[in-house]
mmCIF file of the N, C-alpha and C atoms, coordinates in Angstrom:
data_MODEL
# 
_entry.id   MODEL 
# 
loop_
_atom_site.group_PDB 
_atom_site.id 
_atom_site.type_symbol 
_atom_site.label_atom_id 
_atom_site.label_alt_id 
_atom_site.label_comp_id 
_atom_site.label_asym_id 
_atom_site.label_entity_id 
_atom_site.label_seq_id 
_atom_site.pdbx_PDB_ins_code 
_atom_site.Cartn_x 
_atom_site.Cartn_y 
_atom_site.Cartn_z 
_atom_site.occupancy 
_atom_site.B_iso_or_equiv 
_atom_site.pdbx_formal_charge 
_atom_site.auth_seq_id 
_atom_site.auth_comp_id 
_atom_site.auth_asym_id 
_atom_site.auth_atom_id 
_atom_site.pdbx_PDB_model_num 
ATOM 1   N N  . UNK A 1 1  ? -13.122 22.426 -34.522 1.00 0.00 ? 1  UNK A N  1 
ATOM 2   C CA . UNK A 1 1  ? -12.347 23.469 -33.885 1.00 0.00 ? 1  UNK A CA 1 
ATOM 3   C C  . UNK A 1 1  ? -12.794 23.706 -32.447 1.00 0.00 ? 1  UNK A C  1 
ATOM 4   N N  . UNK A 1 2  ? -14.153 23.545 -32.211 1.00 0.00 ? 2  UNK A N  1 
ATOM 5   C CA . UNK A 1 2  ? -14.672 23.625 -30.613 1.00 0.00 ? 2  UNK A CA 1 
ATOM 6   C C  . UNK A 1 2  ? -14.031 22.743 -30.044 1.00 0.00 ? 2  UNK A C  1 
ATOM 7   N N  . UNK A 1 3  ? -13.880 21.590 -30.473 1.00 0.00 ? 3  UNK A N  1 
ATOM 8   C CA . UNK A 1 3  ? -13.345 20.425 -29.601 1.00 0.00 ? 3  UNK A CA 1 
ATOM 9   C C  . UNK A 1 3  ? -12.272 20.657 -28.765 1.00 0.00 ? 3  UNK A C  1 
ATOM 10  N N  . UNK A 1 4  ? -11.033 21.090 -30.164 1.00 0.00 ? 4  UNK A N  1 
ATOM 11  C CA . UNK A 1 4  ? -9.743  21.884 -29.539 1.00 0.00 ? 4  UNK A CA 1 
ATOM 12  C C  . UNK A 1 4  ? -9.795  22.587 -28.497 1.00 0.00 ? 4  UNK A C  1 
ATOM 13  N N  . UNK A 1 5  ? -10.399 23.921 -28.482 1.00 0.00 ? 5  UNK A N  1 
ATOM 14  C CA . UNK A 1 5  ? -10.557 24.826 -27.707 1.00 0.00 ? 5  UNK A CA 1 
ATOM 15  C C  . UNK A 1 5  ? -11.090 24.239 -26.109 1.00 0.00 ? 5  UNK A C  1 
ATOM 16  N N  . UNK A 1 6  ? -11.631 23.319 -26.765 1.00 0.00 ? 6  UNK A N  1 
ATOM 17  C CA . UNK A 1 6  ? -12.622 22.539 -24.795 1.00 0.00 ? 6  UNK A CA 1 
ATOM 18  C C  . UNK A 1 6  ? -11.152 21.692 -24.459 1.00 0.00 ? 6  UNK A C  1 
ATOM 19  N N  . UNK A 1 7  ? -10.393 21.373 -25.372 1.00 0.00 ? 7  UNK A N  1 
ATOM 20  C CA . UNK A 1 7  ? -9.227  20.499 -24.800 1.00 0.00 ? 7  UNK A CA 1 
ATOM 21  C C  . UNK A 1 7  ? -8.549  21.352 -24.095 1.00 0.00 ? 7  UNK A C  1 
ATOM 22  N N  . UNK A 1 8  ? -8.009  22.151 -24.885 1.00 0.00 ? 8  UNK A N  1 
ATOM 23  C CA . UNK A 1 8  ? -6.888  23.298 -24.169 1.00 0.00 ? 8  UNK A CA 1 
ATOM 24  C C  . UNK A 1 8  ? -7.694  23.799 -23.097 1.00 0.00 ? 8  UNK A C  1 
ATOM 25  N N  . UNK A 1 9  ? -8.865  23.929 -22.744 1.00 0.00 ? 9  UNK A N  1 
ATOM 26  C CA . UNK A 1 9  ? -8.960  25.158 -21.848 1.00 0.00 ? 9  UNK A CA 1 
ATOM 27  C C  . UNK A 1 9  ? -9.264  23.858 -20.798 1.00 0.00 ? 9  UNK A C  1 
ATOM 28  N N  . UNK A 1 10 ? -9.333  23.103 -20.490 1.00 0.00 ? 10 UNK A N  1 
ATOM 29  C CA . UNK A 1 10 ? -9.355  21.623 -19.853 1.00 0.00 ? 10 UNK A CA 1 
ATOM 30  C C  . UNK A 1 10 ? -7.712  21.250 -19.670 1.00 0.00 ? 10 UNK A C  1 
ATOM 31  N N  . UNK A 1 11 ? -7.210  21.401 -20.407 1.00 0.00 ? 11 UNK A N  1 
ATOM 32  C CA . UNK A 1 11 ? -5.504  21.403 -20.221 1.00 0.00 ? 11 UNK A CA 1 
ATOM 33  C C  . UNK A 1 11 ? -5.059  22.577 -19.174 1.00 0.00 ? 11 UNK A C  1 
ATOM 34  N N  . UNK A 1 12 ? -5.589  23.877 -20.063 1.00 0.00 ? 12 UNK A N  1 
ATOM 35  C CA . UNK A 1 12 ? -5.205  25.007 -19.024 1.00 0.00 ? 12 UNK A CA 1 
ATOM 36  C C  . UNK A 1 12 ? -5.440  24.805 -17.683 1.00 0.00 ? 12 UNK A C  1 
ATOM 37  N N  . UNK A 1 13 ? -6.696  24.418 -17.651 1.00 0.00 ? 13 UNK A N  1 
ATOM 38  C CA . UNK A 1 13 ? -7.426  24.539 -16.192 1.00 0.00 ? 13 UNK A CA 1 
ATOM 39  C C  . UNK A 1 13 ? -7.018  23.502 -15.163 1.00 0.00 ? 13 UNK A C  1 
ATOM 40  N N  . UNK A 1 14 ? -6.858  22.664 -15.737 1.00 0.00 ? 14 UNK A N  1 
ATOM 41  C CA . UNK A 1 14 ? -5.492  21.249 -14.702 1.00 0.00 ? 14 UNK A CA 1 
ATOM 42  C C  . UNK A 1 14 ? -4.628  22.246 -14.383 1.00 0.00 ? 14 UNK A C  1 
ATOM 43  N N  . UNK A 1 15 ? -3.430  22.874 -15.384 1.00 0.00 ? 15 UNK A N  1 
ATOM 44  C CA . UNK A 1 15 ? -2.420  23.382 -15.065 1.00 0.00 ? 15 UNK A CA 1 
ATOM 45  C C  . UNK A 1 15 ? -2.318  24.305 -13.584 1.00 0.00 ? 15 UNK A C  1 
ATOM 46  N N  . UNK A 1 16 ? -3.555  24.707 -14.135 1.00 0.00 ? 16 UNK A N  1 
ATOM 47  C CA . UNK A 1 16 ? -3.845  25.677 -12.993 1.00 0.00 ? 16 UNK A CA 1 
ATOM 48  C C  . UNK A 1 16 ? -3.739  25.382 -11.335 1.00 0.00 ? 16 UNK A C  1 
ATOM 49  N N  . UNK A 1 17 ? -4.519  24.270 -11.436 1.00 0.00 ? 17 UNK A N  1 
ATOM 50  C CA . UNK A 1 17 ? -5.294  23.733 -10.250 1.00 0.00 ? 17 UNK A CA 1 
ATOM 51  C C  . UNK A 1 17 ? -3.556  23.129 -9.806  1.00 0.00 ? 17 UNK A C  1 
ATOM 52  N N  . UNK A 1 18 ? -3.256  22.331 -10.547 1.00 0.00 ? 18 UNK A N  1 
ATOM 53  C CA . UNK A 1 18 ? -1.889  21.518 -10.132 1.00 0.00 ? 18 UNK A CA 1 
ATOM 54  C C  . UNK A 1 18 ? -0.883  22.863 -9.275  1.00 0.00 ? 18 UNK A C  1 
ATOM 55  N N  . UNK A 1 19 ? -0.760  23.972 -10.162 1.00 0.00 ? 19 UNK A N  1 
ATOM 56  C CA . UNK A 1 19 ? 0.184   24.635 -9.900  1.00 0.00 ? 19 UNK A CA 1 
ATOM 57  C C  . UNK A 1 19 ? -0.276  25.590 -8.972  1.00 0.00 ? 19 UNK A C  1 
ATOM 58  N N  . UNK A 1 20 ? -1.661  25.426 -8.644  1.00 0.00 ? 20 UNK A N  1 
ATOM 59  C CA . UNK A 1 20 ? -2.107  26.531 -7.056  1.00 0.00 ? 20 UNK A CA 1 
ATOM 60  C C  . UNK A 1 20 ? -1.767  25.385 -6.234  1.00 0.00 ? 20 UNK A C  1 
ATOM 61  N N  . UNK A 1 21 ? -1.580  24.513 -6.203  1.00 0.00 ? 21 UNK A N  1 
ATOM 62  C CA . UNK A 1 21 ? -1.711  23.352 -4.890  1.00 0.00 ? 21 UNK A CA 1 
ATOM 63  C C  . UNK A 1 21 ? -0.270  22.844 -4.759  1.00 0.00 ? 21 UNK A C  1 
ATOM 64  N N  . UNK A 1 22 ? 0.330   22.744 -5.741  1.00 0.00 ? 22 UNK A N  1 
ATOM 65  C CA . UNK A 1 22 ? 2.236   23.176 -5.409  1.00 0.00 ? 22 UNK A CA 1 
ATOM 66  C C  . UNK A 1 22 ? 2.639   24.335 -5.045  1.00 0.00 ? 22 UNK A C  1 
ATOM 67  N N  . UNK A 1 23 ? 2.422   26.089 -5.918  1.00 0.00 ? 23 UNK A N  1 
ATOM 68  C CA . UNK A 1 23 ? 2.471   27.017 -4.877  1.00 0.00 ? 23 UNK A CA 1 
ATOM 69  C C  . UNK A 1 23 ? 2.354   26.833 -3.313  1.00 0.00 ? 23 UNK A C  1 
ATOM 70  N N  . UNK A 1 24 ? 0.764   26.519 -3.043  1.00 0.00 ? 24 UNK A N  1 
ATOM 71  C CA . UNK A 1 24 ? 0.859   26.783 -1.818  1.00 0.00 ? 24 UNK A CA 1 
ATOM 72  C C  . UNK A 1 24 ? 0.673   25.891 -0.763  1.00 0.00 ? 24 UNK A C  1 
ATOM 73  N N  . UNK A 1 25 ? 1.540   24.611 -1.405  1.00 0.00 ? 25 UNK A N  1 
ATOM 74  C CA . UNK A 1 25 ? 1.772   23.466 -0.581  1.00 0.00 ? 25 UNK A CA 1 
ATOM 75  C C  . UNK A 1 25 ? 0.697   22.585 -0.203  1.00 0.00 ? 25 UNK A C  1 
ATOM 76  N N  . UNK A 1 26 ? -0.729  22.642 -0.492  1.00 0.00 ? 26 UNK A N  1 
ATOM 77  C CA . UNK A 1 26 ? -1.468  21.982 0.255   1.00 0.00 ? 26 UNK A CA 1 
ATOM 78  C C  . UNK A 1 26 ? -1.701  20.637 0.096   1.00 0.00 ? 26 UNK A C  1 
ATOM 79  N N  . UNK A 1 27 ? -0.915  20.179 -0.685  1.00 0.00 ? 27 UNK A N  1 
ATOM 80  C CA . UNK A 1 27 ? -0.844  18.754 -0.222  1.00 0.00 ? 27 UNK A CA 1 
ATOM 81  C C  . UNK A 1 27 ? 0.091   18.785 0.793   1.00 0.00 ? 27 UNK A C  1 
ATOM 82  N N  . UNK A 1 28 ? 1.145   18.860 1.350   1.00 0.00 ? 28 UNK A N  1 
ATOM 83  C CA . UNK A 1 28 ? 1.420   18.891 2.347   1.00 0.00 ? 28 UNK A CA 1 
ATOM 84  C C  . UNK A 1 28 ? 0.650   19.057 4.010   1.00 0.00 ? 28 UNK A C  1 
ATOM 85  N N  . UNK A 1 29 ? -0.234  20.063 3.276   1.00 0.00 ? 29 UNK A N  1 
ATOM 86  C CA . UNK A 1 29 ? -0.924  20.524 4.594   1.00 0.00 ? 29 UNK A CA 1 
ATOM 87  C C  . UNK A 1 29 ? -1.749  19.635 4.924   1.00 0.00 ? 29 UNK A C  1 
ATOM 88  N N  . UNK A 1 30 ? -2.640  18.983 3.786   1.00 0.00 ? 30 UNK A N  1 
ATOM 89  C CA . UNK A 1 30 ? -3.519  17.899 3.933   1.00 0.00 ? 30 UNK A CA 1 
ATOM 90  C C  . UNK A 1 30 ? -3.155  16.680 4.829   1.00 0.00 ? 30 UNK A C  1 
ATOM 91  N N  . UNK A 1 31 ? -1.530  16.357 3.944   1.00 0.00 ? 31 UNK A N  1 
ATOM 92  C CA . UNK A 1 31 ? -0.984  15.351 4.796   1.00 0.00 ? 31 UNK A CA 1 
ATOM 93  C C  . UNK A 1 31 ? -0.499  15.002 6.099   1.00 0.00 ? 31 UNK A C  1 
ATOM 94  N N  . UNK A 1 32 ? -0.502  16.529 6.523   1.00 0.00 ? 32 UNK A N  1 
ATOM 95  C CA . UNK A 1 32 ? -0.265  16.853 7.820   1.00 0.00 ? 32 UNK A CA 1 
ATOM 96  C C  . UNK A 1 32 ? -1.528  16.593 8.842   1.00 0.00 ? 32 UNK A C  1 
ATOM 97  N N  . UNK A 1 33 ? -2.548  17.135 8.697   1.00 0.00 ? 33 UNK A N  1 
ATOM 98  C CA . UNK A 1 33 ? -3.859  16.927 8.737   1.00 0.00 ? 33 UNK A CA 1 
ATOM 99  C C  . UNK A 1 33 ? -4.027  15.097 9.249   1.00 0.00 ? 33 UNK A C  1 
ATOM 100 N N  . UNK A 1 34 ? -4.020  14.677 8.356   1.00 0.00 ? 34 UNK A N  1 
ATOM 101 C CA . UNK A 1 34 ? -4.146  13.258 8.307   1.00 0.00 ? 34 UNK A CA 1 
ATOM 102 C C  . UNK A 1 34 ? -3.194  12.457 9.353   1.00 0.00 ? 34 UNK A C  1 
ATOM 103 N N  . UNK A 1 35 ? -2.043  12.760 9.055   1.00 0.00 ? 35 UNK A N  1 
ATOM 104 C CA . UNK A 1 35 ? -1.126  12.433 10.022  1.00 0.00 ? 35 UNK A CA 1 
ATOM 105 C C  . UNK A 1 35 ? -1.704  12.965 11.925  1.00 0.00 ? 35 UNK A C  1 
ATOM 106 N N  . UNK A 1 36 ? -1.757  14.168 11.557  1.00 0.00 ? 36 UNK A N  1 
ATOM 107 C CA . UNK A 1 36 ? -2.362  14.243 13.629  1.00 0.00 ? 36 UNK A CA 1 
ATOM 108 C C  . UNK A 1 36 ? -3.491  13.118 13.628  1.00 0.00 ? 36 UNK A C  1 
ATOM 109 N N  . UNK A 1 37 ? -4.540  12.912 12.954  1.00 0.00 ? 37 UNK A N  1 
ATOM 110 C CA . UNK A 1 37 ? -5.519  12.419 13.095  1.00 0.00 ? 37 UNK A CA 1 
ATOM 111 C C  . UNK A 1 37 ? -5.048  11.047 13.333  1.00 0.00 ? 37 UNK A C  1 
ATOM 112 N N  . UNK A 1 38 ? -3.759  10.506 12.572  1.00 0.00 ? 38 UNK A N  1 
ATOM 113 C CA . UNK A 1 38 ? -3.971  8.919  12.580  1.00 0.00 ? 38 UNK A CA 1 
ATOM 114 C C  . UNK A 1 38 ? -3.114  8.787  13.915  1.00 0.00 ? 38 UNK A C  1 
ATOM 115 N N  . UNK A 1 39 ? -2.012  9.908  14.237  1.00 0.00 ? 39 UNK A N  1 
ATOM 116 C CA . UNK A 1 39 ? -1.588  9.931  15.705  1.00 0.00 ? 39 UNK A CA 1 
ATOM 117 C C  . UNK A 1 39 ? -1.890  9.945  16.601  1.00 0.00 ? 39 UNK A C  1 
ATOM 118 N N  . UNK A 1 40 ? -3.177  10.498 17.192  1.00 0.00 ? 40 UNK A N  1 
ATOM 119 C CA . UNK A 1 40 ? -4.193  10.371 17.828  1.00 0.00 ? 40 UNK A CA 1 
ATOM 120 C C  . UNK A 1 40 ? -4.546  9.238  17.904  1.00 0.00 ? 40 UNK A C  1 
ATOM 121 N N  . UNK A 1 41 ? -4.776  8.874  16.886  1.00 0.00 ? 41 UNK A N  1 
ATOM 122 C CA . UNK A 1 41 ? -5.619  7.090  16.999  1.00 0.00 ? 41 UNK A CA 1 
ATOM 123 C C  . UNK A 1 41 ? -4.785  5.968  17.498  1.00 0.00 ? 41 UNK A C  1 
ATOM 124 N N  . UNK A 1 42 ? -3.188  6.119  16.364  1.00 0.00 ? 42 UNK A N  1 
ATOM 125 C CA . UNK A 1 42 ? -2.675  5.184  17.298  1.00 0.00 ? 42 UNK A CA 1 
ATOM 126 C C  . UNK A 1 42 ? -1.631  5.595  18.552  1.00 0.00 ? 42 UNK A C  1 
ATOM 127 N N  . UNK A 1 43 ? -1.988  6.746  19.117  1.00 0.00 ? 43 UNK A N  1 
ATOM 128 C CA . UNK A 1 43 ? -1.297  6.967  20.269  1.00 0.00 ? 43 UNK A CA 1 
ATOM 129 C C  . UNK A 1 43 ? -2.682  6.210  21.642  1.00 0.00 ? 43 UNK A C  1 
ATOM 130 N N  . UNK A 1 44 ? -3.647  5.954  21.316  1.00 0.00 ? 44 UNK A N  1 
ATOM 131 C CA . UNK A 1 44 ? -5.055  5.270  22.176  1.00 0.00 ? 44 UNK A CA 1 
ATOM 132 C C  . UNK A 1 44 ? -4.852  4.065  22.230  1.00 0.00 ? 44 UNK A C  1 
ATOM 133 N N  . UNK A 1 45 ? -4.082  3.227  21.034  1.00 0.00 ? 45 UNK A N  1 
ATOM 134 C CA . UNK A 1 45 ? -4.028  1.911  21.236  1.00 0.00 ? 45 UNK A CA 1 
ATOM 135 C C  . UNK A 1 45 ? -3.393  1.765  22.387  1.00 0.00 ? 45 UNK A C  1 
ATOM 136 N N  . UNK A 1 46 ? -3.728  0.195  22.580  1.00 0.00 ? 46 UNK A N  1 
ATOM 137 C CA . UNK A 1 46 ? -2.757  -0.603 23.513  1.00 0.00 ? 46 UNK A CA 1 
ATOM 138 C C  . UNK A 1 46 ? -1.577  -1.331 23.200  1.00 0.00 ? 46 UNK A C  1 
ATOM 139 N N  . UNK A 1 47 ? -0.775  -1.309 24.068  1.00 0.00 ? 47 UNK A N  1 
ATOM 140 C CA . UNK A 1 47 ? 0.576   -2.012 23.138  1.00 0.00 ? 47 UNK A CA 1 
ATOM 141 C C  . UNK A 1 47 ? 0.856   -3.373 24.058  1.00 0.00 ? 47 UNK A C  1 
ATOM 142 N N  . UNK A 1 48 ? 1.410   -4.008 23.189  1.00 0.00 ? 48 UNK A N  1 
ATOM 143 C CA . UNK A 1 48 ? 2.186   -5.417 23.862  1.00 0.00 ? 48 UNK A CA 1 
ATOM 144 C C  . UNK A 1 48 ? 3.565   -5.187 23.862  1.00 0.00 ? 48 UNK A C  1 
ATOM 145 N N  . UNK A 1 49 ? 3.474   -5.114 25.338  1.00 0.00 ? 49 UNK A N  1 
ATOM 146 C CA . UNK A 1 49 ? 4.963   -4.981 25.579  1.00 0.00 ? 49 UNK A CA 1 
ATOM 147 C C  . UNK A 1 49 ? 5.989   -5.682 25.147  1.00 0.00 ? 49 UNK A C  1 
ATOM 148 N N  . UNK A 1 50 ? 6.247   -6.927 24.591  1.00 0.00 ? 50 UNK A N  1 
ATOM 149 C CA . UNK A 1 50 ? 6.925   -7.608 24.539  1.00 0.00 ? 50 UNK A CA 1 
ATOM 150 C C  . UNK A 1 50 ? 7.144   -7.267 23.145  1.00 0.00 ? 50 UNK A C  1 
ATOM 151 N N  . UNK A 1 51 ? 8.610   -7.137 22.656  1.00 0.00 ? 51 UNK A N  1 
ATOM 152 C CA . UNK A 1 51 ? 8.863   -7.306 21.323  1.00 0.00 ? 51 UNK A CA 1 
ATOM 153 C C  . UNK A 1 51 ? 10.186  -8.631 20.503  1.00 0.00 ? 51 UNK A C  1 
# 
């Protein structure tokens, strides 16, 4: 019967986590994050003009 109880509350506690980070978008925000950073980087490269 302990076992159960460590499942569900391990079930619950995903639920949780999943559904604070869809509430309040932060994967989005993360990805946003990431995105300036890699814009930055490749806005420094050099380009070859020729396409």
């Amino acid at each position: 019967m302990d076992i159960v109880l460590i499942i569900l509350a391990v079930i619950l506690a995903f639920f949780v986590v999943t559904f604070a980070i869809y509430w309040f978008n932060i994967d989005m925000k993360l990805v946003r994050k990431v995105y300036d950073l890699l814009q930055k980087h490749y806005d420094k490269m050099k380009r070859d003009k020729k396409l």
